[in-house]
PAZAPA-4460 file (N, C-alpha, C; in steps of 0.05 Angstrom, whole numbers, plus 32768, in hexadecimal, padded with zeros to 4 digits):
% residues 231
    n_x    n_y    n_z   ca_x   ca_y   ca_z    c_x    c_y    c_z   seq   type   mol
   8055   80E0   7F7D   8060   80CE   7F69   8051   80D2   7F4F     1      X     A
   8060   80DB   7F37   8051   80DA   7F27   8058   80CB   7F0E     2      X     A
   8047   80BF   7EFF   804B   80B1   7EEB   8059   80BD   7ED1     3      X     A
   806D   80A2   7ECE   8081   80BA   7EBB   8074   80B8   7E99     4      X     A
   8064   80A4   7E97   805E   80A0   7E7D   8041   80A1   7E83     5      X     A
   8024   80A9   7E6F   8008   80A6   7E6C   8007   8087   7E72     6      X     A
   7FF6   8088   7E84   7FE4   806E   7E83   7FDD   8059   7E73     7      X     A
   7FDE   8051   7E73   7FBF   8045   7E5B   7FA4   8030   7E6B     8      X     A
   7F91   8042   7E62   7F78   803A   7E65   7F6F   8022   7E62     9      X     A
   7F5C   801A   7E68   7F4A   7FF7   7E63   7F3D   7FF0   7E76    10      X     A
   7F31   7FD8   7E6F   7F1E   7FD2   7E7D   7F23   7FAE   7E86    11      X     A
   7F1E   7FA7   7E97   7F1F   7F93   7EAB   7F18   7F84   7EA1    12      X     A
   7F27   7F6A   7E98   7F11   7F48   7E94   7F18   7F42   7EAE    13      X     A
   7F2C   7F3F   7EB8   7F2D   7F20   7ECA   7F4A   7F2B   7ED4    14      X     A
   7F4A   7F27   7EF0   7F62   7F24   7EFE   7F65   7F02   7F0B    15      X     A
   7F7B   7EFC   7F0A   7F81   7EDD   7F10   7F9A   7ED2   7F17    16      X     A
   7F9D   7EC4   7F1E   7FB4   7EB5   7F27   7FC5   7EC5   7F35    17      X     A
   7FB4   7EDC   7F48   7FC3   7EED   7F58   7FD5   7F00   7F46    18      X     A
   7FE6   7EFB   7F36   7FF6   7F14   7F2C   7FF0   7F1E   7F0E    19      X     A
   7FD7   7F0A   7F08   7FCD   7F16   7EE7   7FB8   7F21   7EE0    20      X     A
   7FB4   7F36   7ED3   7F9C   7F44   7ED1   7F98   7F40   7EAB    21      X     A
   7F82   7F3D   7EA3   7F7E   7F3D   7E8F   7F6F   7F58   7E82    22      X     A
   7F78   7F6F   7E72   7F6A   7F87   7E6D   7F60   7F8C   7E50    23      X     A
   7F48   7F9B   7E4F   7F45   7F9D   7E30   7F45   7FB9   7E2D    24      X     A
   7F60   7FBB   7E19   7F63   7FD3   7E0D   7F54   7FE2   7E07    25      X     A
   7F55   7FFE   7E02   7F3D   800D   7DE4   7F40   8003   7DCF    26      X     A
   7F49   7FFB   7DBD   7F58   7FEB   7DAB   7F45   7FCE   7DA6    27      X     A
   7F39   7FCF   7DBB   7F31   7FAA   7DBD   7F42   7F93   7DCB    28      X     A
   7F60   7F9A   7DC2   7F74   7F82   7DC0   7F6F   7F81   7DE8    29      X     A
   7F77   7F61   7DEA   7F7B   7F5B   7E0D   7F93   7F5C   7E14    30      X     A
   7F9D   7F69   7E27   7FBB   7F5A   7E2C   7FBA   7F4F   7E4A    31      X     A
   7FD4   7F47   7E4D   7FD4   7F3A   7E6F   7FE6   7F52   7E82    32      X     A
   7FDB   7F58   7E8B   7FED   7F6E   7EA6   7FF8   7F5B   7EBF    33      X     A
   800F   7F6A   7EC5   801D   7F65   7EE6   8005   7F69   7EFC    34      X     A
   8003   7F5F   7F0E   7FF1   7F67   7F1F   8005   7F66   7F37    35      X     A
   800F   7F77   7F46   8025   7F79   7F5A   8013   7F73   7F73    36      X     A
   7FF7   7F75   7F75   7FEB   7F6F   7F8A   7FE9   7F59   7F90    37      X     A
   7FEC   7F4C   7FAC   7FE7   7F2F   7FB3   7FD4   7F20   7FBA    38      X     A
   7FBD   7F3E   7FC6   7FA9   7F35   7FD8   7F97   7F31   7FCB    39      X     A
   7F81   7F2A   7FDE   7F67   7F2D   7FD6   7F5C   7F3B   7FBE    40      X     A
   7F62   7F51   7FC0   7F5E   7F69   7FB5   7F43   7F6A   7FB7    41      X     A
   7F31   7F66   7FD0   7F15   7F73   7FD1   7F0D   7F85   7FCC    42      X     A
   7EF9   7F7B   7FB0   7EED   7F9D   7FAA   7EF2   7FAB   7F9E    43      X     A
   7F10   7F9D   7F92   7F25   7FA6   7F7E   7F1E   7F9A   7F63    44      X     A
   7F1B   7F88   7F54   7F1B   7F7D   7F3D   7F02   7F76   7F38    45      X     A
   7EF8   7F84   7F2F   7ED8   7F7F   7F2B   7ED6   7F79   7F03    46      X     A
   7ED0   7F68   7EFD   7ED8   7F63   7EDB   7EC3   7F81   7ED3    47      X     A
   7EC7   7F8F   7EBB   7EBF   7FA3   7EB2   7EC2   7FB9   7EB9    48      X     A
   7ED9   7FB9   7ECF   7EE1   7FDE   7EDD   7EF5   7FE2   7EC8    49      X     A
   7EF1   7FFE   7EC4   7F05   8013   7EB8   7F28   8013   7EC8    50      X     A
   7F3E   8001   7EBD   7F54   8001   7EC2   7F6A   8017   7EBD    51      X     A
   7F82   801A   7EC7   7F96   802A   7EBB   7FB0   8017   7EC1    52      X     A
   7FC2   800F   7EAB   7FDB   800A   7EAB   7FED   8012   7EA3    53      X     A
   8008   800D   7EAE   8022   801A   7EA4   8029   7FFD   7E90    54      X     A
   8039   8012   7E7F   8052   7FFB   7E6B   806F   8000   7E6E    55      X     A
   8079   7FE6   7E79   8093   7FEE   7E7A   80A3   7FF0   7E60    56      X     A
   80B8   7FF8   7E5D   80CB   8009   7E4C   80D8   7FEA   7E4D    57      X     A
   80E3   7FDF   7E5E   80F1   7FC5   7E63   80E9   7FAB   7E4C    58      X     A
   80F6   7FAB   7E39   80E6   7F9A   7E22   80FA   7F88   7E32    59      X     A
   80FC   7F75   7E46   8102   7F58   7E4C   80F3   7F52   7E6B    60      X     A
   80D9   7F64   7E67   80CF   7F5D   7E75   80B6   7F44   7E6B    61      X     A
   80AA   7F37   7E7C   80A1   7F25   7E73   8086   7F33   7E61    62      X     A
   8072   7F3A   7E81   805F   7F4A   7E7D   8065   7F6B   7E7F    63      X     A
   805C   7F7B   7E5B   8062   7F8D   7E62   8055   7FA3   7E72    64      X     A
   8039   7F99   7E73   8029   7FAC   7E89   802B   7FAB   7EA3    65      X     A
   801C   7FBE   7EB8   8017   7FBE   7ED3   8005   7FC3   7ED6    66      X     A
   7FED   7FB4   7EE2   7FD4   7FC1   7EEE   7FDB   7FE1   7F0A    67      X     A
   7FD2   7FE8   7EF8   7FE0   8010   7F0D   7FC1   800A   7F1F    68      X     A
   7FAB   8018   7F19   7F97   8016   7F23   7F74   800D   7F18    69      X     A
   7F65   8016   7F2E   7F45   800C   7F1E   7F3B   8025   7F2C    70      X     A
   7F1D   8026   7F19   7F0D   8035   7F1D   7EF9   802D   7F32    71      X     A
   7EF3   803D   7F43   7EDC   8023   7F54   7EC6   8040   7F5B    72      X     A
   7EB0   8041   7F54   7E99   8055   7F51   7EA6   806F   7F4B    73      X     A
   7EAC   8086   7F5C   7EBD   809C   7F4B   7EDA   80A3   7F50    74      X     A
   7EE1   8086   7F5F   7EFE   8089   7F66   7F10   807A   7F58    75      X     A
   7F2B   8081   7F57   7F45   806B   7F55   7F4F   8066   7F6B    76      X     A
   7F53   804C   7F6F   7F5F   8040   7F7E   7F7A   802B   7F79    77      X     A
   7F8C   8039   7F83   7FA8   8029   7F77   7FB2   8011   7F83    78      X     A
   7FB2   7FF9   7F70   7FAE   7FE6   7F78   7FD0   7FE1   7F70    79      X     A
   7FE3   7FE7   7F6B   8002   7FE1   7F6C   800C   7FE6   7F84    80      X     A
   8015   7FD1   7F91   8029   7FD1   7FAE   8041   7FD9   7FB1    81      X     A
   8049   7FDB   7F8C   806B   7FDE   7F8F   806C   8004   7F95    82      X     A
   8057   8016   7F9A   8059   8031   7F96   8053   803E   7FB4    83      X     A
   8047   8028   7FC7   804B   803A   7FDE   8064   8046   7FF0    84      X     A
   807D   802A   7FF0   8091   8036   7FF7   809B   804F   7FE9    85      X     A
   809B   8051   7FD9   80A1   8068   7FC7   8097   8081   7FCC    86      X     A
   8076   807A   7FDB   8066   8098   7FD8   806D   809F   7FF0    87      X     A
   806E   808A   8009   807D   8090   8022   8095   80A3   801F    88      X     A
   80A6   8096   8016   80C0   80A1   801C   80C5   80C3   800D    89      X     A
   80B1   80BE   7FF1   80AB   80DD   7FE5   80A3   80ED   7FF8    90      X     A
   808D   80DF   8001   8081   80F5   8020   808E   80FD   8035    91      X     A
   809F   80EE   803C   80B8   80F2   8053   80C5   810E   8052    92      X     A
   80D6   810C   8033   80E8   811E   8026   80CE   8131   801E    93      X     A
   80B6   8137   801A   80AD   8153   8017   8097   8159   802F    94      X     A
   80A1   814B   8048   8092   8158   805B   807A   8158   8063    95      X     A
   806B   8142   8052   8050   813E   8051   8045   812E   806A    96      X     A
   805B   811B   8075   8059   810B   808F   805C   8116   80A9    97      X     A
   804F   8134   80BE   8058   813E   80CB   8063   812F   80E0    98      X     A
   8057   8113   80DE   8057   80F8   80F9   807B   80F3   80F7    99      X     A
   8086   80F1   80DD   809A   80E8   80D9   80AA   80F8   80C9   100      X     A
   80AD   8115   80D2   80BD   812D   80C9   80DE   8128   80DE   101      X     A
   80F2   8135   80D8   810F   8134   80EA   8119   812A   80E9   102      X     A
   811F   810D   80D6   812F   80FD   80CA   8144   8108   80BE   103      X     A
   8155   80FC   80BF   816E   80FF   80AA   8172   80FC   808F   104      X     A
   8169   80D6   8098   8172   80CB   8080   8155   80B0   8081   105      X     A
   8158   80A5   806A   813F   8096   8063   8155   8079   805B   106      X     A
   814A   805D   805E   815D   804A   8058   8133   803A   8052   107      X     A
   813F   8025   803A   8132   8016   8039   8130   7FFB   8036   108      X     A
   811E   7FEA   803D   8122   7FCA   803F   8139   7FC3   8050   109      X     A
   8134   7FCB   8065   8152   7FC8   8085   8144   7FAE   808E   110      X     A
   815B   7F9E   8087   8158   7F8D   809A   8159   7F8D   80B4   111      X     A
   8144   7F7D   80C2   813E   7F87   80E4   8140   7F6A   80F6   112      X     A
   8144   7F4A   80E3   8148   7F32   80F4   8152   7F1E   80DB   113      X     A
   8155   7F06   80E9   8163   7EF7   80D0   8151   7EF3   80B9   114      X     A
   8132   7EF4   80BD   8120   7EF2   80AC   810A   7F09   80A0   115      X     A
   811B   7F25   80A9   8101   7F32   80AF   810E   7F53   80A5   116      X     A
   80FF   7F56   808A   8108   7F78   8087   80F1   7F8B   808D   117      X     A
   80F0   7FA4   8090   80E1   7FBC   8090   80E4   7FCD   807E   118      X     A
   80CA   7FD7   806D   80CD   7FE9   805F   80E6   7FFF   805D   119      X     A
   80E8   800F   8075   80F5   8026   8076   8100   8023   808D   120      X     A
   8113   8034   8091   811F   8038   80AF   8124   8061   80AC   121      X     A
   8123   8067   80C4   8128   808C   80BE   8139   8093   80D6   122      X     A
   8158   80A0   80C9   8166   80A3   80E4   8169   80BD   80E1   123      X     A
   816A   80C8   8100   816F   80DC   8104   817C   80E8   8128   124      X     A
   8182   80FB   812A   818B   80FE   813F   8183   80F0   815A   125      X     A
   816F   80EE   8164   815A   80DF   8178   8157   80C4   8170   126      X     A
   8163   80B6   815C   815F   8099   8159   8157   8093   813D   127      X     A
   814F   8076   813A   8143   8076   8126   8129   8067   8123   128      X     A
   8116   8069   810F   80FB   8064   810C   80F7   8050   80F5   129      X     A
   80F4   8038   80FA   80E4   8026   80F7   80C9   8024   80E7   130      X     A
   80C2   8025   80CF   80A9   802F   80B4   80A8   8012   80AA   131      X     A
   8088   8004   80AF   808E   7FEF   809A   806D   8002   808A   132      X     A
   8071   8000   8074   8055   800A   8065   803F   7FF5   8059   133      X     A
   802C   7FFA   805A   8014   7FE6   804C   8003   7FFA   803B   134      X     A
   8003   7FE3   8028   7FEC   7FEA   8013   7FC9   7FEB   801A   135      X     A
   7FBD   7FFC   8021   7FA2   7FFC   8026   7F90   7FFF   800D   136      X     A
   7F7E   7FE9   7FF8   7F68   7FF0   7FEE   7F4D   7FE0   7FEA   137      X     A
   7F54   7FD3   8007   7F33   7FCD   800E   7F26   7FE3   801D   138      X     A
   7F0D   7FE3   801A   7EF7   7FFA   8023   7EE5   7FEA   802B   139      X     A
   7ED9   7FEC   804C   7EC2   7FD6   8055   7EB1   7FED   8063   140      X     A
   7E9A   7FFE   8060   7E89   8004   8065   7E94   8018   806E   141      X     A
   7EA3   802C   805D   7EB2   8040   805D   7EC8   8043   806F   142      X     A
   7ECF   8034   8074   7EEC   802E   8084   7EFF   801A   806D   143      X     A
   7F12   8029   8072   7F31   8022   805E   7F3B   8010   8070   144      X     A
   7F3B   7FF2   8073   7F41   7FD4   8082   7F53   7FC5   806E   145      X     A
   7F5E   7FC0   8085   7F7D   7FAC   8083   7F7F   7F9D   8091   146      X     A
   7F82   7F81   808A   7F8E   7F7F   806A   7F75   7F6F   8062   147      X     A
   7F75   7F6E   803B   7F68   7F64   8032   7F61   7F3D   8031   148      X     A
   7F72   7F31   803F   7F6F   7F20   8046   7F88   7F0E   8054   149      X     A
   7F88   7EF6   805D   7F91   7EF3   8083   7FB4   7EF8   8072   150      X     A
   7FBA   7F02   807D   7FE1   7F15   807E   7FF0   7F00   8090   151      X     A
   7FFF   7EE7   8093   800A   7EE0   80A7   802D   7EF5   80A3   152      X     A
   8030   7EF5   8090   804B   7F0F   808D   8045   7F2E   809B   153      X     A
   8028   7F37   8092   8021   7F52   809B   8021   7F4C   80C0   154      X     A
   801B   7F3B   80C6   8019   7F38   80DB   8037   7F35   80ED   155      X     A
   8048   7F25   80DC   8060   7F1C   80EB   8074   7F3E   80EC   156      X     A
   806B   7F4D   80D7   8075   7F6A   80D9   8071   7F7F   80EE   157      X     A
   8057   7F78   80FE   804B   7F7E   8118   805C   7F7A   812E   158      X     A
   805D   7F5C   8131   8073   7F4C   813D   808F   7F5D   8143   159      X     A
   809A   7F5F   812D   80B2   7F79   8123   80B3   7F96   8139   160      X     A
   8098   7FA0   8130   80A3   7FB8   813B   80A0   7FB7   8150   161      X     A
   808D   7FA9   8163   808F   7FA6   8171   80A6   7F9B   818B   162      X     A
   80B4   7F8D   8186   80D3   7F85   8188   80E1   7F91   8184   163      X     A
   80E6   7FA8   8168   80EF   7FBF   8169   80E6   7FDD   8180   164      X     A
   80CA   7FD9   817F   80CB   7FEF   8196   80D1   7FEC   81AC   165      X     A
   80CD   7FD0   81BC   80D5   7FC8   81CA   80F4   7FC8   81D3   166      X     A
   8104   7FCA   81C3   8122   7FD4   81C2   8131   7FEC   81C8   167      X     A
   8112   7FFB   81C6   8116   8016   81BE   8116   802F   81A8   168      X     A
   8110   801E   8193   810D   802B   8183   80F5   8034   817D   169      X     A
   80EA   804A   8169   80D6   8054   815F   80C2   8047   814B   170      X     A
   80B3   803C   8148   80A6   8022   813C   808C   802F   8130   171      X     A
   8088   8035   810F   8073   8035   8106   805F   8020   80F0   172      X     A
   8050   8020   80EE   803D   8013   80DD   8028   802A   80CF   173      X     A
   802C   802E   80AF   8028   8042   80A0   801C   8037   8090   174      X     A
   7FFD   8033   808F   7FEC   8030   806F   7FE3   8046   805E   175      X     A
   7FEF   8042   804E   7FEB   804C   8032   7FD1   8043   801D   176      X     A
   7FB8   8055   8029   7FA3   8053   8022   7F9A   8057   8004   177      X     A
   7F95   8054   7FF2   7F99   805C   7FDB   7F85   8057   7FC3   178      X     A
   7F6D   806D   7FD8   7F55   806A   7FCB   7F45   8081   7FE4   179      X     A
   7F36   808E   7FCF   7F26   80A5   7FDF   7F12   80A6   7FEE   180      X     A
   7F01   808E   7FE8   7EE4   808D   7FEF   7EE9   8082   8008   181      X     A
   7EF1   8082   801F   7EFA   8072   8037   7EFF   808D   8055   182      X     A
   7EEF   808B   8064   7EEC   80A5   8078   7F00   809B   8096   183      X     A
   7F09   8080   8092   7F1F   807C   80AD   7F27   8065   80A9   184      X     A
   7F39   805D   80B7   7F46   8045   80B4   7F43   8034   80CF   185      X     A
   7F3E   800F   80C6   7F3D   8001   80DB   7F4C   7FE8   80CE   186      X     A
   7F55   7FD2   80E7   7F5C   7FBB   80DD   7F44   7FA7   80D1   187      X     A
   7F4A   7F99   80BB   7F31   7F89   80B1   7F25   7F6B   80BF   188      X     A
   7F1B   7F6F   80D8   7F2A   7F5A   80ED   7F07   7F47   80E3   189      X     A
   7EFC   7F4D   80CF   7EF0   7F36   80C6   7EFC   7F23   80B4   190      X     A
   7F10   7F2C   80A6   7F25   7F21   8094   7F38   7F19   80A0   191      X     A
   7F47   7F22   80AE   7F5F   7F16   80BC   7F62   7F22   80E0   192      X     A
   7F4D   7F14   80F3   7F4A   7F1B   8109   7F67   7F19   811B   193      X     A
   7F76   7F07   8110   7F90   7F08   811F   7FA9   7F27   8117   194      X     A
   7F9F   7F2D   8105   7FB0   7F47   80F9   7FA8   7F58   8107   195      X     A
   7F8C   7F55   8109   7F7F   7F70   811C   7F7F   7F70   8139   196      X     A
   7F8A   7F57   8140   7F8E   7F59   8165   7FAE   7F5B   8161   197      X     A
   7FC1   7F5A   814C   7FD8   7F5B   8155   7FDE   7F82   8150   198      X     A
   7FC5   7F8E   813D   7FD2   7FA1   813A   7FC9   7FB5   8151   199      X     A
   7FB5   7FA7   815D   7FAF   7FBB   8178   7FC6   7FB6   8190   200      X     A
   7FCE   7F9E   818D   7FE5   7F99   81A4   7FF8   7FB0   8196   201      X     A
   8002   7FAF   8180   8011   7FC3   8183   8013   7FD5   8182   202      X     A
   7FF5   7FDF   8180   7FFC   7FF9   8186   7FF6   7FFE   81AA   203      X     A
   7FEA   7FF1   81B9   7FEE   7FF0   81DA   8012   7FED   81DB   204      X     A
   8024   7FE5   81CA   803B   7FE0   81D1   8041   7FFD   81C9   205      X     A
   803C   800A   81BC   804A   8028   81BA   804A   8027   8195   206      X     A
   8046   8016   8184   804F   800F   8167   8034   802D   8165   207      X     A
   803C   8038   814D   802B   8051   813E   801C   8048   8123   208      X     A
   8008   804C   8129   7FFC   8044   8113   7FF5   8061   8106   209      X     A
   7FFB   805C   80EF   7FF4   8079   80D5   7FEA   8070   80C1   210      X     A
   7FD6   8077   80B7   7FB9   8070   80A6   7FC3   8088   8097   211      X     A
   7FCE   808A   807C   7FCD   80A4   8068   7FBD   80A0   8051   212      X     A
   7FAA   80B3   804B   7F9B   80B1   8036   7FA8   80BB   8015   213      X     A
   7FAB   80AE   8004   7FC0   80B5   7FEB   7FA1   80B7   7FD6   214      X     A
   7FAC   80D5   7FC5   7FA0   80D8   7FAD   7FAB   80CD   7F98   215      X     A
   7F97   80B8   7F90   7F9F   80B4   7F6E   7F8E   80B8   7F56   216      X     A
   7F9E   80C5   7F41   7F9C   80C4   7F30   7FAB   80BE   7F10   217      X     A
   7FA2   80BA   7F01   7FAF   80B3   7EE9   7FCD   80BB   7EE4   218      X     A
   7FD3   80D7   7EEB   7FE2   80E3   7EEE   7FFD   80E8   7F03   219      X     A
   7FE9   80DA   7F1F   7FFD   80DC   7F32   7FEE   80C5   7F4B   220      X     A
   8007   80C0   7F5D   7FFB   80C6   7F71   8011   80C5   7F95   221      X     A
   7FF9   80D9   7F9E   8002   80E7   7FB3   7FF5   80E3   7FD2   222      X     A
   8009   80E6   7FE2   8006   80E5   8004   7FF2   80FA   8008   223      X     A
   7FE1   80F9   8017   7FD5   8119   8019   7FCB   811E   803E   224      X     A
   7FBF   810B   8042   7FB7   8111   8066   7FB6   80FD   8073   225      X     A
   7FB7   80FC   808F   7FAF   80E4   809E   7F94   80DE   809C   226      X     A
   7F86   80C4   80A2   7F6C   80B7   80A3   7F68   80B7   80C6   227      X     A
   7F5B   80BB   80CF   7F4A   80B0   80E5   7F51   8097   80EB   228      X     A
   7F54   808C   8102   7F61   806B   810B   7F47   8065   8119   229      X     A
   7F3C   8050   8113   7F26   8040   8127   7F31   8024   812F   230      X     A
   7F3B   8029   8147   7F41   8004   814A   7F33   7FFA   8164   231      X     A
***
């Protein structure tokens, strides 16, 4: 996925009220950015890190910025949620997912109960597959941990595929890591211990867990390998 317009650079005052980030230009001037992230963001918003945001083209938008990412010692780490389905499904269509190659066709936000959608669905001859994706950019003592704080939704999505595999179908759970400095992936079961006993149940139920590590940069960013799973 790559960015269709330059960046723009800055630097961090204050992230708040969950969806506002406050940045200071080169320029001096402050403005207020989108913050699409919900969580915690541990580790993420440190006042004085080197920022990057997009501007939307959309002049009836309210806020015209997006917090894209932060600098955190010599990495970026992409802190926008709205870009992993995206990098998923890019990855699908160029082959980068060997776990989830032989699809046909890609559908997204399928509804799967009266209350309850999934990222992706992938049909193909042998059935179809079941993708909900998560955003990974907490880092706890070099493990990439999820989630950043207690998920009762991330959790009820567990619930999901599991009821879906149970059906029969093919049932994954796909984080989208998105930050370098991180050598495997585990659930953050000091943060949300119930996320982390539901995600080991499902994977004893057959559910797939896929840990992908994504490069970012200013310029792009991309799917590149699986992470190591510790659960």
């Amino acid at each position: 996925m790559r960015f269709t317009a330059k960046l723009i650079r800055g630097t961090l005052v204050q992230r708040y009220k969950r969806f506002l980030a406050d940045v200071r230009l080169a320029d001096g001037a402050i403005v207020t950015a989108h913050c699409t992230n919900t969580g915690s963001m541990l580790g993420c918003k440190e006042p004085g890190s080197v920022v990057y945001l997009s501007r939307s083209e959309n002049k009836g938008r309210k806020l015209a910025f997006t917090w894209e990412m932060i600098r955190i010692d010599r990495h970026w780490v992409g802190i926008n949620t709205m870009h992993p389905n995206r990098l998923v499904a890019e990855a699908i269509a160029a082959d980068v997912i060997p776990e989830l190659r032989g699809y046909e066709t890609v559908r997204r936000e399928v509804k799967v109960s009266r209350h309850s959608r999934l990222d992706l669905c992938l049909d193909g001859r042998d059935g179809c597959c079941y993708v909900e994706v998560k955003n990974v950019t907490a880092c706890i003592g070099g493990a990439a941990a999820f989630p950043d704080a207690v998920s009762e939704r991330a959790t009820k999505h567990l619930k999901e595929l599991i009821r879906l595999k149970h059906k029969g179908h093919r049932s994954v759970i796909l984080f989208v890591v998105q930050r370098r400095d991180c050598e495997y992936f585990r659930p953050a079961d000091e943060i949300d211990p119930e996320y982390g006993r539901w995600l080991r149940k499902a994977i004893r139920a057959g559910v797939e867990a896929l840990p992908y590590h994504a490069y970012v940069s200013p310029r792009e960013i991309v799917l590149t390998h699986r992470l190591p799973t510790r659960i």
